[in-house]
C-alpha positions as CSV (number, residue, x, y, z in Angstrom):
1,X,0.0,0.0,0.0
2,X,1.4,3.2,-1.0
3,X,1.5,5.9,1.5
4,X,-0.1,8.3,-1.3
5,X,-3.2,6.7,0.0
6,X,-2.8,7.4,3.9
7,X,-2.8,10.5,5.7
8,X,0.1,12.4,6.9
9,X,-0.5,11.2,10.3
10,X,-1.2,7.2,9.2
11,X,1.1,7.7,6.9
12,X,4.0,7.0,9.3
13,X,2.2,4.0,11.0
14,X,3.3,0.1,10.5
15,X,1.3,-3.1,10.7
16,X,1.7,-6.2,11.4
17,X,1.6,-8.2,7.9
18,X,-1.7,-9.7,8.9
19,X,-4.3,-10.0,6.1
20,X,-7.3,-7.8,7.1
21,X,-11.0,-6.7,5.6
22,X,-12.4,-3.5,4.0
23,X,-15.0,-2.0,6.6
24,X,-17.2,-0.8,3.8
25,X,-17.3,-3.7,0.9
26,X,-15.6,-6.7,3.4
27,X,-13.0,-7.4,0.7
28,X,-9.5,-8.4,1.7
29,X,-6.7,-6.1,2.8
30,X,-2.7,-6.6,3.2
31,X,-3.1,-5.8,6.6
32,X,-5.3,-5.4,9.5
33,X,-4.8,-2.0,10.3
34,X,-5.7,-0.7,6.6
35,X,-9.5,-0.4,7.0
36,X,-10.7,0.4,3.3
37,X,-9.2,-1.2,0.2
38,X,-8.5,1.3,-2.9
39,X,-11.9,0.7,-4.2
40,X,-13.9,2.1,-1.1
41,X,-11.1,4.7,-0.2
42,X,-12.3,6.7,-2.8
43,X,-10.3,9.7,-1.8
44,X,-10.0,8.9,1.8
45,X,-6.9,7.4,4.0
46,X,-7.2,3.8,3.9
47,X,-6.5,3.6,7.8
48,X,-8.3,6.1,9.5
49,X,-11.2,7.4,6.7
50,X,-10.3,10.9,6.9
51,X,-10.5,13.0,4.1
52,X,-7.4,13.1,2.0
53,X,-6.0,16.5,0.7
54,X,-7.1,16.7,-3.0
55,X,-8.8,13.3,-2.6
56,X,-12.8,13.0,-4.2
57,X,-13.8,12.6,-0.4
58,X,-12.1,15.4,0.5
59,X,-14.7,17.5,2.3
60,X,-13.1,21.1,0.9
61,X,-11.9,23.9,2.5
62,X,-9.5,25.0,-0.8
63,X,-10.7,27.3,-3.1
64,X,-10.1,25.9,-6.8
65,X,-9.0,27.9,-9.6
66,X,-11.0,27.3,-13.3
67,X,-7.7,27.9,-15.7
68,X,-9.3,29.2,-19.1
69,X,-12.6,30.9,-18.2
70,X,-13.0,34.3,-18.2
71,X,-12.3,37.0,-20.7
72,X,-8.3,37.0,-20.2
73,X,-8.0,33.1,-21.2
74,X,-5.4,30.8,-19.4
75,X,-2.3,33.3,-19.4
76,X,-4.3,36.6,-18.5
77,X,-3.5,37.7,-22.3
């Protein structure tokens, strides 16, 4: 499991190499303390379900930028 899929804080965390299962879909896991496999992460560390920056679960907070719109175009020219 990459850590691009855990938080900063799980991120630093081992396990134990025990075989565990998703909490959402009950599909297997390569360890018990990862508690969603990639499919059910869905933008959310795979340990502890929190939001991940940038993530599709994140919950927000940024402000996000449209390049290209407006009358300037991408470049402001």
């Amino acid at each position: 499991m990459a850590n691009s899929d855990k938080c900063t804080t799980c991120a630093t965390k081992r396990g134990k190499m025990v075989p565990g299962n998703c909490a959402e879909c009950t599909g297997g896991t390569s360890q018990a303390m990862i508690k969603l496999c990639p499919t059910c992460a869905n933008g959310r560390c795979v340990v502890c379900k929190e939001p991940l920056p940038g993530g599709s679960g994140d919950s927000g907070g940024g402000s996000s930028i449209e390049l290209g719109s407006g009358p300037t175009g991408l470049f402001g020219c």
